[in-house]
C-alpha positions as CSV (number, residue, x, y, z in Angstrom):
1,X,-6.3,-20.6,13.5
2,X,-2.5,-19.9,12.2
3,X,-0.3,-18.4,13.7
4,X,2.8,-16.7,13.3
5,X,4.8,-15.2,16.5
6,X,7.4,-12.4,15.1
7,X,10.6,-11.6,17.1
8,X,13.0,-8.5,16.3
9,X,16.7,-7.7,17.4
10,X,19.5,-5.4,16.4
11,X,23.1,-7.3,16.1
12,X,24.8,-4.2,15.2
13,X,25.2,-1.6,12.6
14,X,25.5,-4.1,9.5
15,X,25.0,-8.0,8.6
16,X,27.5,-9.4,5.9
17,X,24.8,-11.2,3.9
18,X,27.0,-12.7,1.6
19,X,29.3,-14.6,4.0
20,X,26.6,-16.1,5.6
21,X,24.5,-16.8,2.0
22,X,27.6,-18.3,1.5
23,X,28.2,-20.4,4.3
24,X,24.5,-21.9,4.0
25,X,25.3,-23.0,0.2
26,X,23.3,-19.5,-1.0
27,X,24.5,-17.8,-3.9
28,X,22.8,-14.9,-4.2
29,X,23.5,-10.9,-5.3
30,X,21.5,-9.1,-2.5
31,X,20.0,-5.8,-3.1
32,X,19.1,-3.2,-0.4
33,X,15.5,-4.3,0.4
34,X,16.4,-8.6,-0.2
35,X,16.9,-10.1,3.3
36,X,18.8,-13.2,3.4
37,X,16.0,-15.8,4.7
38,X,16.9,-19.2,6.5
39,X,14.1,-22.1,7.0
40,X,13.8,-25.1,6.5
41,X,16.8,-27.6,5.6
42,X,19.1,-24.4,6.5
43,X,17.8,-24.2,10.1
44,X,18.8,-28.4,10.0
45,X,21.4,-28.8,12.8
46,X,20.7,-25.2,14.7
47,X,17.2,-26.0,15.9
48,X,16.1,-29.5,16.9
49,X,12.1,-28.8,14.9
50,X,12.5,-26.4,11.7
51,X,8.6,-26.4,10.9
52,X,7.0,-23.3,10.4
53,X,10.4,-21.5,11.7
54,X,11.9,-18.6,10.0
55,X,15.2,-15.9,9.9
56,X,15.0,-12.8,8.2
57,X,18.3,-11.0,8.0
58,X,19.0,-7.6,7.2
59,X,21.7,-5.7,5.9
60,X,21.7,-3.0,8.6
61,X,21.7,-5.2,11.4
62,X,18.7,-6.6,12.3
63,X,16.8,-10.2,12.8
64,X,14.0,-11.1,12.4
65,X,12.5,-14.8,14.3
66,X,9.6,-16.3,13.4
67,X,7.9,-18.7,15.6
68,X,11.7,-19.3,17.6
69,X,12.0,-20.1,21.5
70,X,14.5,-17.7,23.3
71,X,16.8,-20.0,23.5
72,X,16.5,-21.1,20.0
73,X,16.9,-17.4,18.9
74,X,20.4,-17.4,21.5
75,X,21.7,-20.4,19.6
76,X,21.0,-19.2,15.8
77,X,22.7,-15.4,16.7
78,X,25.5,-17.8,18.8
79,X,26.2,-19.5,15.6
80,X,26.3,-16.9,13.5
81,X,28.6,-14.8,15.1
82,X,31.1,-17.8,14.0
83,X,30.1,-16.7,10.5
84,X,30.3,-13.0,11.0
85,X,32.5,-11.7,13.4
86,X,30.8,-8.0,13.9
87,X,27.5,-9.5,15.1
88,X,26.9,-8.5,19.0
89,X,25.2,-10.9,21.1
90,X,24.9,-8.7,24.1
91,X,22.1,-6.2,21.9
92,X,19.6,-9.7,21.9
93,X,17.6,-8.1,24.7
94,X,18.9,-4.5,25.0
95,X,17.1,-3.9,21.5
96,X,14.0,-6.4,20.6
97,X,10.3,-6.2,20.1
98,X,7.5,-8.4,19.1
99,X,4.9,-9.2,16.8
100,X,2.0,-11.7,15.9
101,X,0.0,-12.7,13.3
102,X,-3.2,-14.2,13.6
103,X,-5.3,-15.9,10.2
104,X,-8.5,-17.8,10.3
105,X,-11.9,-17.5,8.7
106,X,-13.6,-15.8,11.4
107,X,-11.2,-13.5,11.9
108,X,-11.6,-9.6,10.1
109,X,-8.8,-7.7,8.7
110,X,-7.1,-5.8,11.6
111,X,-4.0,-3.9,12.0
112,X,-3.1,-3.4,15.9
113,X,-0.1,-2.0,17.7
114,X,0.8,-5.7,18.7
115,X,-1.0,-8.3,16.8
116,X,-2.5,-8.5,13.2
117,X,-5.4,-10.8,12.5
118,X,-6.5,-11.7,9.1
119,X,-8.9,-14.2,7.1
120,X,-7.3,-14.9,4.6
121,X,-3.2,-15.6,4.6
122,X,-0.9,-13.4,2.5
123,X,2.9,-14.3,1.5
124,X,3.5,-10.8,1.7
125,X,2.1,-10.3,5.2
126,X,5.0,-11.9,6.5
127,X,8.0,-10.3,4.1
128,X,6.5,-6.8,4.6
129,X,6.0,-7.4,8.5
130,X,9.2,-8.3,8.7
131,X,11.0,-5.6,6.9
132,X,8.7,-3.1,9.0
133,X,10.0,-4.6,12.0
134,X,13.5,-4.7,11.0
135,X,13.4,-1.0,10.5
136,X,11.8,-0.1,13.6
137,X,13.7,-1.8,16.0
138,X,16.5,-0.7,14.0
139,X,15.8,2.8,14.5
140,X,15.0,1.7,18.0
141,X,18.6,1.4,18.3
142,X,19.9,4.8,16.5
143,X,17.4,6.9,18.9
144,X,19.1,5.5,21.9
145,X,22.6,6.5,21.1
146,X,21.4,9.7,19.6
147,X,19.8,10.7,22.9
148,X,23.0,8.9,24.6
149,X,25.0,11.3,22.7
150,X,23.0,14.4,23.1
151,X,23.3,13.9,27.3
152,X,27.0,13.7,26.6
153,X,27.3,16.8,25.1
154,X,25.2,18.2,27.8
155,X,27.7,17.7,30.1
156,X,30.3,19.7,28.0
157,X,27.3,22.4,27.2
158,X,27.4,22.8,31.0
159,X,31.4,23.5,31.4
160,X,31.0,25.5,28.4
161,X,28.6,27.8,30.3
162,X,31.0,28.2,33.1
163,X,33.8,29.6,30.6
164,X,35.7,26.4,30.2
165,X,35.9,23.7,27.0
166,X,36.8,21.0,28.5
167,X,36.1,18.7,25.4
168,X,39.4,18.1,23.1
169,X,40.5,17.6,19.3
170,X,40.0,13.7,19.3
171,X,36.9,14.1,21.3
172,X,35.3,16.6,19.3
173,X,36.4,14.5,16.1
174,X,34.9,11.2,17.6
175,X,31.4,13.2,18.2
176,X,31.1,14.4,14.9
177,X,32.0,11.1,13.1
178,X,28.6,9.6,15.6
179,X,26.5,12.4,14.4
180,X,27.7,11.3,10.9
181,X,27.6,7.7,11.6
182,X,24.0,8.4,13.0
183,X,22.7,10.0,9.6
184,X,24.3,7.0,7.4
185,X,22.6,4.7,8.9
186,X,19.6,6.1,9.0
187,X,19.4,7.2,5.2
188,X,21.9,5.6,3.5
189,X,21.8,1.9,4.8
190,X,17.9,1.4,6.5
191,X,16.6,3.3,3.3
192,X,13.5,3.9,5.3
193,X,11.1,5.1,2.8
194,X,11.9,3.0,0.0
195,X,9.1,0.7,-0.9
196,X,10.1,-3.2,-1.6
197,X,10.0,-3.9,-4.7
198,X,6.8,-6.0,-5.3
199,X,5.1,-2.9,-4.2
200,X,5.6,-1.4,-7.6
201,X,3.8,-3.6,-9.2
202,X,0.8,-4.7,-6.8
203,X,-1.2,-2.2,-5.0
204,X,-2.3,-4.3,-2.4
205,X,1.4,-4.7,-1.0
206,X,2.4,-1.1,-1.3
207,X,-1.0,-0.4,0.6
208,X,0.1,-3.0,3.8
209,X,3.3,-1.4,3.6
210,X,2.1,2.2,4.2
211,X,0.1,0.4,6.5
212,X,2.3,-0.7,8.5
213,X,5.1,2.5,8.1
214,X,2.3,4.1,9.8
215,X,1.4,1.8,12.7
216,X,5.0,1.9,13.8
217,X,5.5,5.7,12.9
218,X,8.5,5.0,10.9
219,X,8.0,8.7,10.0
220,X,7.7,10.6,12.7
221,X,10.1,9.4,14.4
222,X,12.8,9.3,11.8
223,X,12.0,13.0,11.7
224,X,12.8,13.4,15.7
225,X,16.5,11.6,14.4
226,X,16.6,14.1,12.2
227,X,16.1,16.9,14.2
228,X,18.2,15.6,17.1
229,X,21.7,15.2,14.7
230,X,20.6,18.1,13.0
231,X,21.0,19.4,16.9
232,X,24.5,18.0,17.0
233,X,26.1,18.6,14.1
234,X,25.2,22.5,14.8
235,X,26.7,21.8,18.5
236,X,30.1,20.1,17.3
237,X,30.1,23.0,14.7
238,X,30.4,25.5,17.3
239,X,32.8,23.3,19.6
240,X,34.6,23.2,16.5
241,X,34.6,27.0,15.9
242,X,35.3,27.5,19.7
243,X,38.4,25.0,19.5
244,X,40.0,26.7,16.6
245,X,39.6,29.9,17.9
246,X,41.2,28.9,20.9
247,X,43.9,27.1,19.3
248,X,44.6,30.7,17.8
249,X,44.9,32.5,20.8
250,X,47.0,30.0,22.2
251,X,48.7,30.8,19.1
252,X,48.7,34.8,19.2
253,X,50.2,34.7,23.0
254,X,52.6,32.2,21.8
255,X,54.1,34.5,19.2
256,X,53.7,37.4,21.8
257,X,55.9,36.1,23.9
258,X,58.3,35.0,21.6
259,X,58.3,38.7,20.6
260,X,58.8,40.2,24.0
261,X,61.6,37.3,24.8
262,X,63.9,38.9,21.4
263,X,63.5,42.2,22.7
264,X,64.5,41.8,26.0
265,X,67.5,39.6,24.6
266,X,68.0,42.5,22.3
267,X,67.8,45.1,25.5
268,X,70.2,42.7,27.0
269,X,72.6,42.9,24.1
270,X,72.3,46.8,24.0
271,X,73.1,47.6,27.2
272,X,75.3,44.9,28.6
273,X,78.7,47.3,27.2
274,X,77.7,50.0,29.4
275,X,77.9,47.4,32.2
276,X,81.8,46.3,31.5
């Protein structure tokens, strides 16, 4: 029986590829779906065995270990933080999850929330499990600090109820650019739905793919993101709307008093000759 153990972490909102394709002696244009893969000869001098050893990096943050130690895993995101400045090391347990392959002859095709087993070995099971895993942990990430940011906004929800904004200009300005944020990376840079490549042109792949989308309920629950920063931008629309307006009144009373102040100074100036 083979075997291939499958380990997934988020090191931030985005991977520069090229640097590190660079840095390994890579030249390569990479599109949105082409992760930047190190094995072999490239793993030489980070891990003391290379066989069988694998790391699938993604544009939108994530890695993707295959058959590495903890502590192999630590050194490989250690070293390439040298490389790329904006990788987090502190996210390499917050965020991770786990997969494994399983191939032998005995073995039936099965698809299972935690392992896969298999017959016959596939190239493609291990691209297409990877980008599936990339995604979701991924997205893993986004649905925390979506809900982080929808209890945050609860709190100002609750001072709003008892008559008071208590949330200012800068504040407001830095929730909106999240709920922003939020919906960038989840369409513009994970490209969920988007099918790799190779699945265009061989049915078998497309069908693991779906597969897979399914088993992980890529979906679904990019749907609830959707719903919840739909959620927010409609909130900081009407903390918006409630800001302005009481900017404007702020304004109006401003300009009241002003009024009143000239015509008491002009009272003043009126009647002060009766007064000499």
């Amino acid at each position: 029986m083979n075997t291939w153990d499958f380990q997934s972490i988020v090191v931030g909102n985005e991977i520069n590829l090229s640097a590190i394709a660079s840095h390994f002696g890579i030249n390569k244009k990479f599109k949105w779906e082409d992760p930047l893969v190190l094995s072999g000869t490239a793993l030489n001098g980070l891990l003391k065995n290379t066989e069988n050893k694998h790391v699938y990096m993604y544009n939108f943050g994530s890695l993707i270990f295959i058959n590495l130690a903890f502590n192999e895993i630590q050194d490989v995101v250690k070293y390439l933080k040298t490389i790329d400045k904006t990788i987090k090391i502190d996210n390499i347990q917050k965020f991770s999850d786990d997969y494994r392959l399983e191939v032998s002859p005995e073995y039936e095709y099965s698809l299972g929330n935690e392992v896969m087993t298999a017959s016959v070995f596939e190239k493609y099971y291990i691209d297409i499990i990877a980008m599936i895993l990339a995604k979701s942990i991924s997205l893993e990430k986004i649905e925390y600090e979506t809900d982080m940011l929808l209890d945050n906004i609860e709190d100002v929800i609750g001072f709003l109820e008892q008559g008071k904004l208590n949330m200012s200009d800068k504040e407001l300005a830095k929730a909106t650019a999240k709920v922003i944020r939020f919906k960038y990376n989840t369409i513009s840079n994970l490209m969920l739905f988007e099918k790799p490549s190779a699945a265009w042109t061989n049915e078998d792949i497309e069908k693991f793919f779906m597969e897979l989308m399914n088993l992980f309920d890529i979906e679904d629950r990019y749907s609830k993101i959707t719903r919840k920063t739909e959620i927010l931008r409609n909130i900081t629309e009407v903390f918006g709307s409630l800001s302005h307006e009481k900017r404007a009144t702020k304004l109006e009373v401003i300009v009241v008093v002003l009024i009143l102040f000239e015509v008491i100074l002009a009272l003043i100036e009126f009647f002060s000759p009766f007064y000499h």
